[in-house]
C-alpha positions, 0 to 999 in steps of 0.5 A, spaced: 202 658 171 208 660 168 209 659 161 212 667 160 218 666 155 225 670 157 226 673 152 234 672 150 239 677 148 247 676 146 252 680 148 258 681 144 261 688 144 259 694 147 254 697 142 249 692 144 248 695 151 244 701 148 240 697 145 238 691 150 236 698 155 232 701 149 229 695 149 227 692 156 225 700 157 221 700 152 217 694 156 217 696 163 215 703 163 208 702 161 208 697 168 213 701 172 213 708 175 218 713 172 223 713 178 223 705 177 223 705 170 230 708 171 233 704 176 231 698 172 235 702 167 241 702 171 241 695 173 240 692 165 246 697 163 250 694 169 250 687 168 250 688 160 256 693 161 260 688 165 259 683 160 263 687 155 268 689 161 269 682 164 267 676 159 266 680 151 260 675 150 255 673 154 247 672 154 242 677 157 235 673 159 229 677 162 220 677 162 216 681 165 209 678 168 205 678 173 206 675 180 199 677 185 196 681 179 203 687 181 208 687 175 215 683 176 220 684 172 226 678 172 233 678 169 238 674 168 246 675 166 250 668 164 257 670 162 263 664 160 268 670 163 274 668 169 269 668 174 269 672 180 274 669 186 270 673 192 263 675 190 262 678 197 268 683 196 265 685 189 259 687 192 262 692 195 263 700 193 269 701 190 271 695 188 273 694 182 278 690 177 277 694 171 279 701 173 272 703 174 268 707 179 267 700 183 259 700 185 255 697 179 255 690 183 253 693 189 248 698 185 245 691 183 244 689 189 241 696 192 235 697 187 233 689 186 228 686 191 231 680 190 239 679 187 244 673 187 251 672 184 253 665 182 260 664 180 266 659 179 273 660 176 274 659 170 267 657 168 262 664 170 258 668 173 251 668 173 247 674 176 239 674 177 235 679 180 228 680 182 225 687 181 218 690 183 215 696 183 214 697 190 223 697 192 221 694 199 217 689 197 219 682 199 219 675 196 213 672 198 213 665 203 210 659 201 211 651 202 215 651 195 219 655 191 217 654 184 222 658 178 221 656 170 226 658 165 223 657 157 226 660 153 225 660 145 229 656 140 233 661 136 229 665 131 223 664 134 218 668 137 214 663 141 216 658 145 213 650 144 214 648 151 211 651 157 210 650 164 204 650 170 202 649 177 197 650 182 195 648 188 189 645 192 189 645 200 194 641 202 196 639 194 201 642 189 200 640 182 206 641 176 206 641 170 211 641 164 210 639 157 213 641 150 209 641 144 211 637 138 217 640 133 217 648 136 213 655 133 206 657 133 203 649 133 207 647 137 204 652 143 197 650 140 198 644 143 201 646 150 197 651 150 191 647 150 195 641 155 197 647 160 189 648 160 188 641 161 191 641 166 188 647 169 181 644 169 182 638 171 179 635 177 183 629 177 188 628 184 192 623 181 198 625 175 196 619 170 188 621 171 190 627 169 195 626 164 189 621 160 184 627 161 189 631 158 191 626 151 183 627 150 183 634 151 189 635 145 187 631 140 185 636 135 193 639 135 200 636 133 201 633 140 206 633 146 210 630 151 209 632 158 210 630 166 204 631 171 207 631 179 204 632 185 206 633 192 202 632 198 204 637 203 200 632 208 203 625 206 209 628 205 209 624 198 211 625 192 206 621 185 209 623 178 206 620 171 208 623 164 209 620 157 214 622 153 222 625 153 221 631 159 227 629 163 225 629 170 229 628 177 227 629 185 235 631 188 236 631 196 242 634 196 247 631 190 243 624 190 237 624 185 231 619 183 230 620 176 222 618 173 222 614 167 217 617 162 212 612 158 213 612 151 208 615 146 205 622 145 199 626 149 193 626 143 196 621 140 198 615 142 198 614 150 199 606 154 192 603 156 196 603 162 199 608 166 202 608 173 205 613 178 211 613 181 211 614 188 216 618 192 218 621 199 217 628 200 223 630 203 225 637 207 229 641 201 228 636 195 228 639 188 223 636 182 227 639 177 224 638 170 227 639 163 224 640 155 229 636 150 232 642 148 236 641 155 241 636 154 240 630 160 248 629 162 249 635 167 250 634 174 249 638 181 257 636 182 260 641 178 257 646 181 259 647 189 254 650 193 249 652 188 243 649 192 244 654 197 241 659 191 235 661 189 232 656 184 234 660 179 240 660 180 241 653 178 236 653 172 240 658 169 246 654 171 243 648 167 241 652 161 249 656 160 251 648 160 247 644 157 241 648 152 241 645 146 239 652 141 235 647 136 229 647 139 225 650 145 228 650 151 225 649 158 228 648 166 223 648 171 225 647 178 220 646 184 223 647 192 220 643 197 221 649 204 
């Protein structure tokens, strides 16, 4: 499952810096010890100052979960500034465009187990960082890569959308579903879909989809999209109701699912069908609530699929989040 929200933070001046460290301190020294505390420290104070240095405004988003019962602290940095035109040369210490010591870049990089930059000219930069407790700790491999990006509409302190999966054998099973309006009842009636689904002994998306329109019936409702990929096959099945806006990509060329119309626990078609796809090497099933607007296009980020997924969720969100409603973009690699 991953359903834990980012938390989003505005950066636009220097005075904010102070504060996000407070704060995201505050977070992880319970789960971290004192010497990682400190250098997630560092990193936070880092990305936030090159904000105010390079951009004047950016956003700040981060969650800390769990990931095989061991803490994992996450955070993005998503700035509109100039870009950065050798991404590779500023990781270097010394390197600097304002004057300064020249080795946040590369302190970034040092202290994470996991940190990537993306950056286009005249468009941005987006830095993501994984960090653990154990500093040589590695990412773990596994027949996909799975990252979900949910974060809250504007004043709220829940999110109405949210995302699960699961595996069984040779099977993996996905799920991304927004709950009707946004706020606590709106969660109540994800929550009880993500639960749904969790359970559910069915093999096919529109088995489970009709098992969870029973199971929700006492909330508000949702709108969702059931995947399944079958490692063996090498097939994909897809069946949803509702406006989560899904496609599966092989390279730049996608296949975009058409969901039926309705409300899950509240209207359903008698009838429900799955789409069937071919599960090809590298393919992403990228999945998205409607507070991500559905024009956006792999095109206008060269190169990005040779990031990690959530290079490209964050890339989607910086783009096309809607800041209405609760905002959701999970993305499933197929290694």
């Amino acid at each position: 499952m991953d359903n834990i929200l980012f938390t989003s933070y505005s950066i636009e001046d220097r005075s904010y810096v102070s504060f996000v460290k407070r704060e995201i301190h505050n977070l992880v020294r319970t789960e971290f010890s004192v010497k990682r505390t400190g250098e997630i420290d560092i990193v936070v104070s880092e990305l936030a100052s090159n904000i105010v240095k390079h951009s004047g405004t950016g956003e700040l988003l981060y969650r800390l979960s769990k990931e095989n019962d061991e803490p994992l602290f996450e955070i993005l940095c998503i700035d509109g500034g100039p870009g950065i035109q050798d991404v590779a040369h500023s990781m270097k210490d010394g390197v600097s465009t304002t004057n300064t010591l020249g080795q946040g870049m590369g302190s970034i990089l040092r202290l994470s187990n996991f940190s990537q930059t993306y950056s286009l000219e005249d468009w941005g930069t987006i830095v993501y960082s994984r960090i653990y407790n154990d500093q040589e700790k590695k990412l773990p491999r596994e027949k996909v890569i799975i990252r979900c990006l949910n974060v809250a509409k504007p004043g709220e302190h829940v999110s109405g959308d949210s995302c699960a999966y699961r595996s069984d054998g040779d099977t993996t099973f996905v799920f991304t579903g927004d709950g009707l309006g946004h706020g606590p009842h709106a969660k109540e009636a994800v929550d009880a879909a993500v639960q749904s689904f969790m359970q559910s002994q069915e093999i096919q998306p529109s088995g489970i989809v009709k098992e969870m329109n029973q199971n929700v019936k006492k909330t508000r409702g949702l709108v969702g999209t059931v995947a399944v990929l079958d490692h063996a096959s090498r097939q994909w099945q897809l069946c949803g109701v509702g406006n989560i806006h899904s496609r599966i990509c092989q390279g730049l060329e996608y296949k975009n699912y058409i969901c039926n119309n309705g409300i899950i626990g509240l209207n359903i078609p008698s009838r429900l069908e799955n789409m069937l796809l071919p599960a090809e090497k590298y393919q992403q099933l990228i999945m998205a609530s409607d507070g991500i607007r559905t024009r956006w296009d792999l095109l206008k980020y060269p190169a990005i699929l040779k990031y990690d997924p959530m290079i490209l969720a964050a890339a989607i969100y910086k783009d096309h989040a809607r800041r209405t409603d609760d905002m959701t973009v999970f993305i499933l690699r197929l290694l």
